[in-house]
C-alpha positions in Angstrom: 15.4 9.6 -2.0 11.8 9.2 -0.9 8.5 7.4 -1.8 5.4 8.3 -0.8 1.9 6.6 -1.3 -1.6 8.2 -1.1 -3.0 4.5 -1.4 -1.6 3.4 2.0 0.7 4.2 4.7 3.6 2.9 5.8 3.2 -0.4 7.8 -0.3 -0.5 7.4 -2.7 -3.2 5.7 -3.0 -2.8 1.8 -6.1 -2.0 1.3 -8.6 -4.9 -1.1 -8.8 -2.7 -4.2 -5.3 -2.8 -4.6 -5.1 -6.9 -4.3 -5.2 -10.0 -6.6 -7.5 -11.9 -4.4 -9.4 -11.0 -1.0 -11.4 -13.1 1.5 -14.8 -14.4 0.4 -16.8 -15.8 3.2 -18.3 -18.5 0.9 -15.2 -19.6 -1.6 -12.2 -18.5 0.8 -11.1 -16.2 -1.7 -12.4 -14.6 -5.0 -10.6 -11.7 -7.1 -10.4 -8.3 -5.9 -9.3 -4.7 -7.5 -5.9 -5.6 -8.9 -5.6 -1.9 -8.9 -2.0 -0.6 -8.8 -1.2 1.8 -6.1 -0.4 5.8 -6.5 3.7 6.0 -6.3 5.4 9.1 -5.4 9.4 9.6 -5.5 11.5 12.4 -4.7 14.7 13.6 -3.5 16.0 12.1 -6.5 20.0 12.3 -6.6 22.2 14.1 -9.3 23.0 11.6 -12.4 19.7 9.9 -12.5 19.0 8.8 -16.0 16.8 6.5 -15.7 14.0 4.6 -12.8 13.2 0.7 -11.8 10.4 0.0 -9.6 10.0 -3.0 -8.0 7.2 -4.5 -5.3 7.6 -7.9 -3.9 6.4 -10.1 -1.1 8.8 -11.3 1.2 7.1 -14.0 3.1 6.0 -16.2 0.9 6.3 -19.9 1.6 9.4 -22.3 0.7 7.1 -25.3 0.2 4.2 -25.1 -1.3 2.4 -28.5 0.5 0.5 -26.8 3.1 -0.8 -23.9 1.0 -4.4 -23.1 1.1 -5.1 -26.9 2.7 -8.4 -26.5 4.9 -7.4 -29.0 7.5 -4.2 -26.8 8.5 -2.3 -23.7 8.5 0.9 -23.0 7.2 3.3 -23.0 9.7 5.1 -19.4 11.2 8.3 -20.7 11.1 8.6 -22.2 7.3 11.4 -20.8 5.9 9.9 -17.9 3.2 11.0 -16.7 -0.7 10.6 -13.5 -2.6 7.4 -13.3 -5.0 7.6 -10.8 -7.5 4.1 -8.7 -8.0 5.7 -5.9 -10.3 8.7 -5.5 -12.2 8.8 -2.1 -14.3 12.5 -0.6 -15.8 13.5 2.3 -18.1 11.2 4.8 -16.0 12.4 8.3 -17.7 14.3 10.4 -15.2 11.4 12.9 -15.2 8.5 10.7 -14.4 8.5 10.8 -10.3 5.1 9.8 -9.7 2.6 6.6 -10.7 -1.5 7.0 -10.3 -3.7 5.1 -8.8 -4.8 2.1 -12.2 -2.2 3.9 -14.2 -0.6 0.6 -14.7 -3.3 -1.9 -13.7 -6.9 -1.5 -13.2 -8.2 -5.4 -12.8 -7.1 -9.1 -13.0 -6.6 -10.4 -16.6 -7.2 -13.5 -16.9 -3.5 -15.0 -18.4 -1.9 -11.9 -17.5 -1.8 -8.3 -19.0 0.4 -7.9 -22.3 3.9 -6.4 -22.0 3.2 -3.2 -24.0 3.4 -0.3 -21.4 2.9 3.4 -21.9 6.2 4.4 -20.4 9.1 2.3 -19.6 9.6 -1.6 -19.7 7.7 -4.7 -17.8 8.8 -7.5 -16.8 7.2 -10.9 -15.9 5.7 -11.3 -12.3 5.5 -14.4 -10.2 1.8 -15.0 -11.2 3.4 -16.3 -14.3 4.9 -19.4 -12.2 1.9 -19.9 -10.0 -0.7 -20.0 -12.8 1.7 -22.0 -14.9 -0.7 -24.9 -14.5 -4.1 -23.8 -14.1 -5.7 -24.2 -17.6 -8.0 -21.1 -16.9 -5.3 -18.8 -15.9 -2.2 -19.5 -17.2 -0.2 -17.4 -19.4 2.4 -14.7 -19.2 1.9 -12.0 -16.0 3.7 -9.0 -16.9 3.1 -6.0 -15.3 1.4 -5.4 -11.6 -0.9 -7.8 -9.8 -1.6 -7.7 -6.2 -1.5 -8.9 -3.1 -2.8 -12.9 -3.1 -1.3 -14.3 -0.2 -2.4 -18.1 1.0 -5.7 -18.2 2.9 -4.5 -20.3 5.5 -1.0 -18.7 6.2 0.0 -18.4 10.1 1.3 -14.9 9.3 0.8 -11.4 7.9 2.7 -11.2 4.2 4.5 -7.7 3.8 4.4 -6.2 0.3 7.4 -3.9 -0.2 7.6 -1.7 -3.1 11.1 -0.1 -4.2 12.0 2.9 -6.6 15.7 2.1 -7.7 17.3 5.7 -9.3 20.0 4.3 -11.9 22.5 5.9 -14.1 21.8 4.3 -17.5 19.0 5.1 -19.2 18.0 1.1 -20.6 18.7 -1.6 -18.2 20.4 -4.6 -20.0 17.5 -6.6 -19.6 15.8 -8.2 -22.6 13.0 -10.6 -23.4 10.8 -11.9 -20.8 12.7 -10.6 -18.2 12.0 -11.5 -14.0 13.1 -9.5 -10.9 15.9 -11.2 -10.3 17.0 -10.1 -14.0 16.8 -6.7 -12.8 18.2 -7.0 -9.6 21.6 -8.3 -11.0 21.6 -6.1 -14.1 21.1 -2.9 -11.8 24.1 -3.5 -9.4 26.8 -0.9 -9.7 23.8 1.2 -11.2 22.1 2.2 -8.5 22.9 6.0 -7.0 19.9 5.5 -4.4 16.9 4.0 -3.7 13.9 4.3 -1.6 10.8 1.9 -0.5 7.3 1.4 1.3 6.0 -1.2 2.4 2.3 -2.9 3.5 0.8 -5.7 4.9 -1.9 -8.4 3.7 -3.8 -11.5 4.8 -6.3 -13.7 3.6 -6.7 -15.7 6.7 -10.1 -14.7 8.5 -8.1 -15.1 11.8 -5.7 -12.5 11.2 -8.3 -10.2 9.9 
């Protein structure tokens, strides 16, 4: 199987309208496009009955007490976590393709409902991070971009992964996370394909 993106290329840096946040010369940060990027799959194997996307950061720090401090950056070698930016199951076996805002078009304040068009969404990791900030917090289901630390030592690589399964509901309920749907797909999934990009917020990796 294969997936494709006219949004970016392979290995290159995500670009802004596709983010949660990007660099503001005056506050650090401020929100960007929160656009979700076009998708493209093919190649798909015999037996699919269903799809499960997936994108996720890999490098996100462990510990959270250097993260966007202005006296320091956080250091290359803390050990990193996965962040969950988009969790979407049930795809129907023949949707093969996602456009560009199809799924997100902006940052929502408290996060975008779970209703969908096609298939199922799960909860994002924004969810966690907001979880205290009076003028965010809420429930992030859905896509939201890239929002990596200002001050992080290193680029953060955003992956994004089309799962073919053969069941045609993943037994996943509720609020469900990404790591829900990475347990309930095993011994489920026939193939699986991915694409990944890079993002910083630090001005001197840009």
């Amino acid at each position: 199987m294969r997936l494709s993106s006219t949004s970016f290329n392979e290995g290159d840096p995500i670009p802004e309208r596709y983010a949660f946040a990007k660099p503001d010369p005056e506050s650090r940060v401020t929100l960007a496009g929160n656009t979700n990027p076009q998708l493209e799959w093919s190649d798909i194997p015999d037996g699919t009955r269903s799809f499960a996307l997936i994108s996720h950061d890999y490098d996100v720090p462990s510990k959270g007490d250097d993260v966007n401090q202005p006296d320091r950056e956080i250091p290359e070698d803390l050990p990193r976590v996965d962040f969950f930016h988009w969790v979407l199951v049930d795809l129907p076996p023949d949707k093969t393709s996602i456009s560009e805002g199809e799924f997100a078009d902006g940052v929502v304040s408290g996060g975008q409902g779970q209703d969908v068009h096609v298939g199922r969404h799960g909860l994002n990791d924004f969810t966690g991070w907001f979880a205290e900030d009076p003028d965010m917090a809420g429930n992030y289901y859905g896509y939201d971009g890239c929002a990596p630390p200002w001050n992080d030592s290193i680029l953060h690589h955003y992956v994004f992964t089309v799962y073919a399964l053969d069941v045609d509901e993943l037994d996943v309920e509720g609020d469900f996370t990404g790591h829900d749907v990475r347990e309930a797909m095993e011994g489920h999934v026939l193939a699986e394909a991915s694409i990944e990009g890079t993002y910083t917020q630090n001005p001197r990796l840009l």
